[in-house]
C-alpha positions as semicolon CSV with decimal commas, in nm:
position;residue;x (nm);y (nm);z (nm)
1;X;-5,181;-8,497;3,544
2;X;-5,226;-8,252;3,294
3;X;-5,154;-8,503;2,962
4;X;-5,158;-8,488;2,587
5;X;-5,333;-8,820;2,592
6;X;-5,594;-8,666;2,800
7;X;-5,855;-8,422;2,608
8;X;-5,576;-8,233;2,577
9;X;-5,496;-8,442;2,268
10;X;-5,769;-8,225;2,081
11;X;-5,534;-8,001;2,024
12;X;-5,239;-8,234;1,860
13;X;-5,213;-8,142;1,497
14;X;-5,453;-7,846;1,465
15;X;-5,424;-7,507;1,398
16;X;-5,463;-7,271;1,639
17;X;-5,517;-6,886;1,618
18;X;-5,420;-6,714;1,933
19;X;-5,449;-6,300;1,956
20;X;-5,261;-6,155;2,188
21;X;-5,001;-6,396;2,177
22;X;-4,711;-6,112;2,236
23;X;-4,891;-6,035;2,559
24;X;-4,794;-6,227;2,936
25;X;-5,092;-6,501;2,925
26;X;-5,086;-6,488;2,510
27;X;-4,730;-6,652;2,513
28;X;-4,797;-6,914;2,806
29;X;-5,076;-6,990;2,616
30;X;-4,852;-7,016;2,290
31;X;-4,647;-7,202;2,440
32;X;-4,843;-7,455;2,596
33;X;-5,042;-7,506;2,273
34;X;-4,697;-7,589;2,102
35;X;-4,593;-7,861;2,351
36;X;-4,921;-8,037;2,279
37;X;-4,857;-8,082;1,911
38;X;-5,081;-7,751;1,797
39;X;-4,975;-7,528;1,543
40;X;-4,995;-7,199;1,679
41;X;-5,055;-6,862;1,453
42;X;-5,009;-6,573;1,665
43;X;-5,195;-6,208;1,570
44;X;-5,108;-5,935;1,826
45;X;-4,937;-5,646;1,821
46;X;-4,574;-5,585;1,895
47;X;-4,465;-5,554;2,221
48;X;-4,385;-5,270;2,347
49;X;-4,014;-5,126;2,245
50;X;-3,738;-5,124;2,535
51;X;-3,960;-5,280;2,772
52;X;-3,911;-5,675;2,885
53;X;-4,110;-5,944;2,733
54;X;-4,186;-6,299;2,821
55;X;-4,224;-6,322;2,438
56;X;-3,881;-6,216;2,380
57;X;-3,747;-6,400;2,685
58;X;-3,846;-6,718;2,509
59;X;-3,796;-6,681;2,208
60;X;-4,177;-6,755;2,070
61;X;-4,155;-6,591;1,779
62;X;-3,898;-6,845;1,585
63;X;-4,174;-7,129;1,722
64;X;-4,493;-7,028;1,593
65;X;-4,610;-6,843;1,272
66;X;-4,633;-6,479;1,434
67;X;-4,807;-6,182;1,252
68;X;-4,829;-5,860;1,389
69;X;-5,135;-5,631;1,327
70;X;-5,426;-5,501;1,511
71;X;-5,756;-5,660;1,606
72;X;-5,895;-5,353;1,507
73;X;-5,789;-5,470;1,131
74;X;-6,091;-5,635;0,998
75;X;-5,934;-5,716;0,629
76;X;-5,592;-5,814;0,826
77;X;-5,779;-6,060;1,087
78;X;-6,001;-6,213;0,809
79;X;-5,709;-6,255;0,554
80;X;-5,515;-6,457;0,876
81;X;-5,810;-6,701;0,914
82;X;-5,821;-6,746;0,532
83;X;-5,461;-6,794;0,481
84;X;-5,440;-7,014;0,823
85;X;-5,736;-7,234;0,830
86;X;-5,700;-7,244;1,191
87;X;-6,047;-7,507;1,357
88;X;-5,923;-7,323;1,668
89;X;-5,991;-6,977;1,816
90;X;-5,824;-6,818;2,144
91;X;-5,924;-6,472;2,160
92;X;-5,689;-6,302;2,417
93;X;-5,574;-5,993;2,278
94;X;-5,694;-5,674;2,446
95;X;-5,605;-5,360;2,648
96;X;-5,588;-5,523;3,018
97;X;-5,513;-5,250;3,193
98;X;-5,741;-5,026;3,455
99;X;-5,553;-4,731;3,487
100;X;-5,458;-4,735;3,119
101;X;-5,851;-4,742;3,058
102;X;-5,894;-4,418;3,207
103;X;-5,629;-4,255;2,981
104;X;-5,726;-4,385;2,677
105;X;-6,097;-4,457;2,760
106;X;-6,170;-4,470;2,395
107;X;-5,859;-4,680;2,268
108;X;-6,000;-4,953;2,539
109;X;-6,402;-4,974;2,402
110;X;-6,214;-4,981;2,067
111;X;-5,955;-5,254;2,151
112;X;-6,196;-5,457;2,391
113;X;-6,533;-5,446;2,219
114;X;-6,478;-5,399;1,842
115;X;-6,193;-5,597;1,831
116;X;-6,398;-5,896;1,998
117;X;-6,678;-5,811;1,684
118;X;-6,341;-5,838;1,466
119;X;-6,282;-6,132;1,538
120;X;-6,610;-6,315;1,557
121;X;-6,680;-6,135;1,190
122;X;-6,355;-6,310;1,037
123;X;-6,486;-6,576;1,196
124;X;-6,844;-6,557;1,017
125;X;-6,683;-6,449;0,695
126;X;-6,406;-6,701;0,654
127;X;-6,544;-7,005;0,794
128;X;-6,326;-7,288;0,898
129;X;-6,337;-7,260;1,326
130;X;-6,503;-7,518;1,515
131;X;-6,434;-7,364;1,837
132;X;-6,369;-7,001;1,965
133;X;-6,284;-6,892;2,355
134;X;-6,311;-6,555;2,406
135;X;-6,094;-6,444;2,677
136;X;-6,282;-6,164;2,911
137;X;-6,209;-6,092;3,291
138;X;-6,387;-6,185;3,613
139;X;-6,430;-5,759;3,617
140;X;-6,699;-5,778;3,390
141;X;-6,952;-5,835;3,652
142;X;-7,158;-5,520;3,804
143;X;-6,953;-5,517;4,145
144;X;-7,124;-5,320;4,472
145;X;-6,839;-5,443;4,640
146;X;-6,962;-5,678;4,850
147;X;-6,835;-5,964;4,958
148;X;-7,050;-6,172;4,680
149;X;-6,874;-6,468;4,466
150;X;-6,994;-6,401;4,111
151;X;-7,176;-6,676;3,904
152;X;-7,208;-6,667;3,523
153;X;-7,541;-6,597;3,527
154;X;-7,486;-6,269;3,753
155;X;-7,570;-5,958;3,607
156;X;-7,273;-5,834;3,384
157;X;-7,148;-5,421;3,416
158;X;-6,851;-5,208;3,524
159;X;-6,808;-4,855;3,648
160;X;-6,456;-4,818;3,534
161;X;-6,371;-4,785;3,133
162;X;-6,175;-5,126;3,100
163;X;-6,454;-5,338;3,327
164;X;-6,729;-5,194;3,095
165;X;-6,548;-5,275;2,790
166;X;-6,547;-5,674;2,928
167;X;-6,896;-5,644;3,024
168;X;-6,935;-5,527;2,672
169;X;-6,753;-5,810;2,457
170;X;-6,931;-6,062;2,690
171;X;-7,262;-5,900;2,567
172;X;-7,114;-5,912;2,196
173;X;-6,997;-6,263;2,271
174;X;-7,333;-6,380;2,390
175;X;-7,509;-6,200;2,128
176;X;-7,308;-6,372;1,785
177;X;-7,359;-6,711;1,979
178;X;-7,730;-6,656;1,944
179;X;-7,745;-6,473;1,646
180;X;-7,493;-6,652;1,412
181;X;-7,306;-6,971;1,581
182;X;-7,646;-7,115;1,735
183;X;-7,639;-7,504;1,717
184;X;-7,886;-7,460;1,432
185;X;-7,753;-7,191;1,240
186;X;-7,335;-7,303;1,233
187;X;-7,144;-7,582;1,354
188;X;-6,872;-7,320;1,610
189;X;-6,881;-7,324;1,962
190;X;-6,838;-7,018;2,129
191;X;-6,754;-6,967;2,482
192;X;-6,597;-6,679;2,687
193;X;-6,361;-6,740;3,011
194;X;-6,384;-6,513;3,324
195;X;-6,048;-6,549;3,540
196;X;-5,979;-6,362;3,875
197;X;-5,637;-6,184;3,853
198;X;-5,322;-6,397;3,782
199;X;-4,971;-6,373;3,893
200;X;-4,698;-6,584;3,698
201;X;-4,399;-6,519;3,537
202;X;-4,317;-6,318;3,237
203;X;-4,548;-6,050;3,325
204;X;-4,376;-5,692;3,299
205;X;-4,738;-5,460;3,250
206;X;-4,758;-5,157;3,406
207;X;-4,967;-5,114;3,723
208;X;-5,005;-5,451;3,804
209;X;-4,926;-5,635;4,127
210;X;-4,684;-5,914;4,051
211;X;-4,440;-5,742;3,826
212;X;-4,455;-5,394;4,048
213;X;-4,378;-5,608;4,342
214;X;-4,102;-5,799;4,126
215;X;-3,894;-5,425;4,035
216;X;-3,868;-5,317;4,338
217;X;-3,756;-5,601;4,530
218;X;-3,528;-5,635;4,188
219;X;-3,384;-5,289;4,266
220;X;-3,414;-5,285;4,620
221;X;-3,677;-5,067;4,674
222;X;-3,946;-5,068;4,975
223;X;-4,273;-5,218;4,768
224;X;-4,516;-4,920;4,742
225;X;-4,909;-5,070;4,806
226;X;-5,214;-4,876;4,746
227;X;-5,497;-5,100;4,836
228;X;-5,315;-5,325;5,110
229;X;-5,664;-5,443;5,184
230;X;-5,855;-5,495;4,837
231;X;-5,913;-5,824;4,835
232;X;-5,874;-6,028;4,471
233;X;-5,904;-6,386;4,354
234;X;-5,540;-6,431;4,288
235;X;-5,413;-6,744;4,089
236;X;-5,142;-6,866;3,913
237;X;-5,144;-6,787;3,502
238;X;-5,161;-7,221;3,458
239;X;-5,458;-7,221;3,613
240;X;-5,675;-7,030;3,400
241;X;-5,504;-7,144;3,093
242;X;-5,540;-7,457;3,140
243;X;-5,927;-7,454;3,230
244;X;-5,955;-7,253;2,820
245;X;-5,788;-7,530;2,686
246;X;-5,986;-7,821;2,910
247;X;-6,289;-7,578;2,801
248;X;-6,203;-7,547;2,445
249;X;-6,093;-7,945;2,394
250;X;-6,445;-8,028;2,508
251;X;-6,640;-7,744;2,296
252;X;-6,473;-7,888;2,001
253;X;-6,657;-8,277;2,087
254;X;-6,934;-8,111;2,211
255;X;-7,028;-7,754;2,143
256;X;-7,413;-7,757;2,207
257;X;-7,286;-7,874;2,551
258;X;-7,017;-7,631;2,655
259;X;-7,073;-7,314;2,482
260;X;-7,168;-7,017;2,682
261;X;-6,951;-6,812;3,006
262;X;-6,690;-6,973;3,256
263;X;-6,571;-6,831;3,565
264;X;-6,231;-7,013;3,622
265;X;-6,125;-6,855;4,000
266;X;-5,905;-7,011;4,248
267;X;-6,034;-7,201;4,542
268;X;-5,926;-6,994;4,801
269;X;-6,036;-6,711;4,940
270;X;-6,024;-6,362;5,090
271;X;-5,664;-6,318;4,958
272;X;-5,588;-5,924;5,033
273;X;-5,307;-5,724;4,870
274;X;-5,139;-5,693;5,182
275;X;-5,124;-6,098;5,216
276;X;-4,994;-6,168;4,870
277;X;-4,689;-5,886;4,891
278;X;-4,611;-6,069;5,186
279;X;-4,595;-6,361;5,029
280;X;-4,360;-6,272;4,772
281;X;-4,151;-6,119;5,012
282;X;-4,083;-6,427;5,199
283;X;-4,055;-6,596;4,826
284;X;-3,798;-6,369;4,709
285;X;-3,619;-6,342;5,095
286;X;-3,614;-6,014;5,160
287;X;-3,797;-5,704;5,115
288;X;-4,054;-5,443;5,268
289;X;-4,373;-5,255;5,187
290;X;-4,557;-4,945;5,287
291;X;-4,921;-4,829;5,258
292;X;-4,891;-4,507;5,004
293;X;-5,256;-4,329;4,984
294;X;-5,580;-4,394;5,111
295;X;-5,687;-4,604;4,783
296;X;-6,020;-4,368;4,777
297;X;-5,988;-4,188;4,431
298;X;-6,289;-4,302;4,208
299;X;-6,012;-4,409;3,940
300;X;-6,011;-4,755;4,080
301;X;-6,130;-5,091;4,097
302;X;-6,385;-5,215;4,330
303;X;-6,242;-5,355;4,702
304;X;-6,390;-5,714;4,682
305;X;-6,403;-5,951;4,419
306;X;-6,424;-6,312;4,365
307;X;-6,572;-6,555;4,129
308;X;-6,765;-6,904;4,215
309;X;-6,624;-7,131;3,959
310;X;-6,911;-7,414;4,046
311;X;-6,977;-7,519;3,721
312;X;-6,650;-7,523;3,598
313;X;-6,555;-7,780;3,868
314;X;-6,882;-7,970;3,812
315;X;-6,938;-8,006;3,440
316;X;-6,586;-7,964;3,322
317;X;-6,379;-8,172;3,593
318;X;-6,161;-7,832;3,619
319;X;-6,013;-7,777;3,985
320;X;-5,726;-7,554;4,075
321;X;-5,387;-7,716;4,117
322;X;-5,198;-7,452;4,328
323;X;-5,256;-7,308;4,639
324;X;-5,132;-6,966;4,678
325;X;-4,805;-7,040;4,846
326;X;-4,721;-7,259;4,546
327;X;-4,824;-6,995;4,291
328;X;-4,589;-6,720;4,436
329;X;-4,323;-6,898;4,483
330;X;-4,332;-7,071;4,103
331;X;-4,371;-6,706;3,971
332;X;-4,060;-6,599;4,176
333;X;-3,884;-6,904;4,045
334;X;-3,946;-6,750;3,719
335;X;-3,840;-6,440;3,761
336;X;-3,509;-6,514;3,954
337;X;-3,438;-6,735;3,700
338;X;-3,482;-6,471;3,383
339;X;-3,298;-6,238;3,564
340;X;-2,998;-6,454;3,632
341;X;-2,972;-6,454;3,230
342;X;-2,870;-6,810;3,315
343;X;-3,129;-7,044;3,164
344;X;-3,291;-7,127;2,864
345;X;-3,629;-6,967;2,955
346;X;-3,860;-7,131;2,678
347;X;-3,715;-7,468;2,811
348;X;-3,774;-7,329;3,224
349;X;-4,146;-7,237;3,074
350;X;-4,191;-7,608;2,935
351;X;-4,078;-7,761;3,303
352;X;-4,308;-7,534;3,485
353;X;-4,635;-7,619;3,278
354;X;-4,472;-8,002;3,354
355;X;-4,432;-7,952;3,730
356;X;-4,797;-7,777;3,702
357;X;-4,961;-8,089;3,496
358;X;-4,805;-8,337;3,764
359;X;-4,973;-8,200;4,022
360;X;-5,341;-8,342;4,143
361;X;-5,581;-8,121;4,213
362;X;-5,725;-7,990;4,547
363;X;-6,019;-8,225;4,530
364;X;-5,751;-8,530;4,412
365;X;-5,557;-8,428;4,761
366;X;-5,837;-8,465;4,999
């Protein structure tokens, strides 16, 4: 079980600064944080106007101190830390989108790479953390498309704007942990977290599988699919989260130890688009989907990806809870229940992180 008197308990009284709280995995990770005692300061932007929001749905900004600026704010992120003291450090916030990174190529290097530099300079200015996680993606790997599973140690790139500007903050990332948080030079661990793409609920973003898949069965409509055959390392939003905080607890006993990069990927494998829409179609009980395009413009992502999370099963006990059945359906649950306007959805939130911690693992099943 996933339990506060676990390492977990790390987090039980502390301060924690979380950007990109506003954001899908920002407020699960909010939210989480608060149900294991944490004190949670939030700095993210607003989220967008007229759109939904998981962050509005539940209400996170009457539970946690929330400030709204930009990472791009030097002054405004250092003044945070030195007001907030936080020991803690999720760095989340970010643009996350691909297609958006081709429109606003420039707004994403910005966002992505200076704002990681941002934030690791408060961090070096104000002094206080103990522990940092900066939150990248498992696209920051130079992808040929093969079918390869991507270690850490794997040679970092990206073709597209937004996978370049991950490969990029890992290479910032790696480069203040030598530089200026080495176990000689400063007592903060600093790690960065690689996850394959998640599905969950709360998440409305554009151009992104779970919630496209989500408004049109919502409205009816026959599910439009690009890529039916791409083939991602699809997981539930718990998953990763909870492998940052296992991460994180255990940098703050041990930083020497556990700094560096952490693929946290799902066990299985060969998931393709096509499979997963299915899956939520049977989920939600109706539905359809057709193949729109041939998925060969060079404004894309690569066909194959997946990460080997080795050493995050063998030096940090982490192993995914959900199988992909599980995962859909949970997200569905979610998003049936928001719509239905019927439930309290901070408190549905709290039970699903529950459900999740109650749950062994896939190695505890065998």
């Amino acid at each position: 079980m996933v339990s506060i008197n676990g390492p977990l308990a790390a987090y039980d009284g502390r301060t924690v600064l979380v950007t990109g709280h506003t954001g899908f995995k920002g407020t699960w990770l909010s939210l989480w944080l608060r149900m294991l005692g944490a004190k949670v300061v939030g700095f993210s932007l607003s989220p967008p106007e007229g759109e939904p929001s998981m962050y509005e749905d539940v209400g996170l900004d009457s539970k946690v101190v929330s400030i709204i600026g930009d990472i791009r704010d030097l002054g405004h992120l250092a003044e945070t830390i030195r007001v907030h003291k936080p020991s803690i450090v999720f760095h989340m916030a970010a643009q996350s989108l691909v297609k958006r990174s081709y429109r606003e190529p420039r707004e994403t290097f910005e966002a992505n790479v200076m704002g990681t530099i941002n934030v690791l300079e408060a961090m070096r200015a104000e002094g206080g953390v103990q522990a940092c996680t900066v939150v990248t993606s498992d696209k920051c790997y130079a992808n040929d498309g093969r079918d390869h599973a991507f270690k850490e140690d794997d040679c970092l790139g990206g073709r597209d704007p937004y996978s370049a500007s991950k490969a990029a903050a890992e290479m910032v990332t790696a480069s203040y942990r030598w530089s200026f948080f080495s176990p000689a030079l400063s007592k903060v661990a600093l790690s960065t977290a690689r996850a394959g793409n998640v599905i969950g609920g709360g998440d409305w973003a554009e151009d992104r599988i779970a919630p496209d898949i989500i408004r049109s069965l919502r409205s009816g409509r026959t599910i439009s699919v690009r890529n039916p055959l791409s083939v991602r390392p699809w997981q539930h939003v718990l998953e990763p989260l909870f492998g940052y905080l296992l991460l994180t607890a255990k940098m703050i006993k041990d930083g020497e130890k556990y700094s560096g990069p952490w693929n946290f990927g799902p066990d299985h494998r060969n998931c393709t688009v096509k499979e997963i829409v299915e899956r939520f179609i049977r989920a939600w009980g109706s539905g359809s989907w057709e193949h729109v395009g041939d998925g060969t413009t060079n404004q894309g992502e690569a066909k194959t990806l997946r990460l080997d999370s080795t050493r995050s099963n063998t030096v940090l006990g982490w192993y995914p809870r959900l199988d992909l059945d599980n995962a859909v359906n949970m997200t569905v649950e979610w998003y049936k229940a928001d719509i239905s306007r019927s439930y309290d959805m901070w408190d549905f939130s709290e039970r699903q992180i529950r459900r999740y911690g109650s749950m062994p693992s896939y190695v505890e099943r065998k």
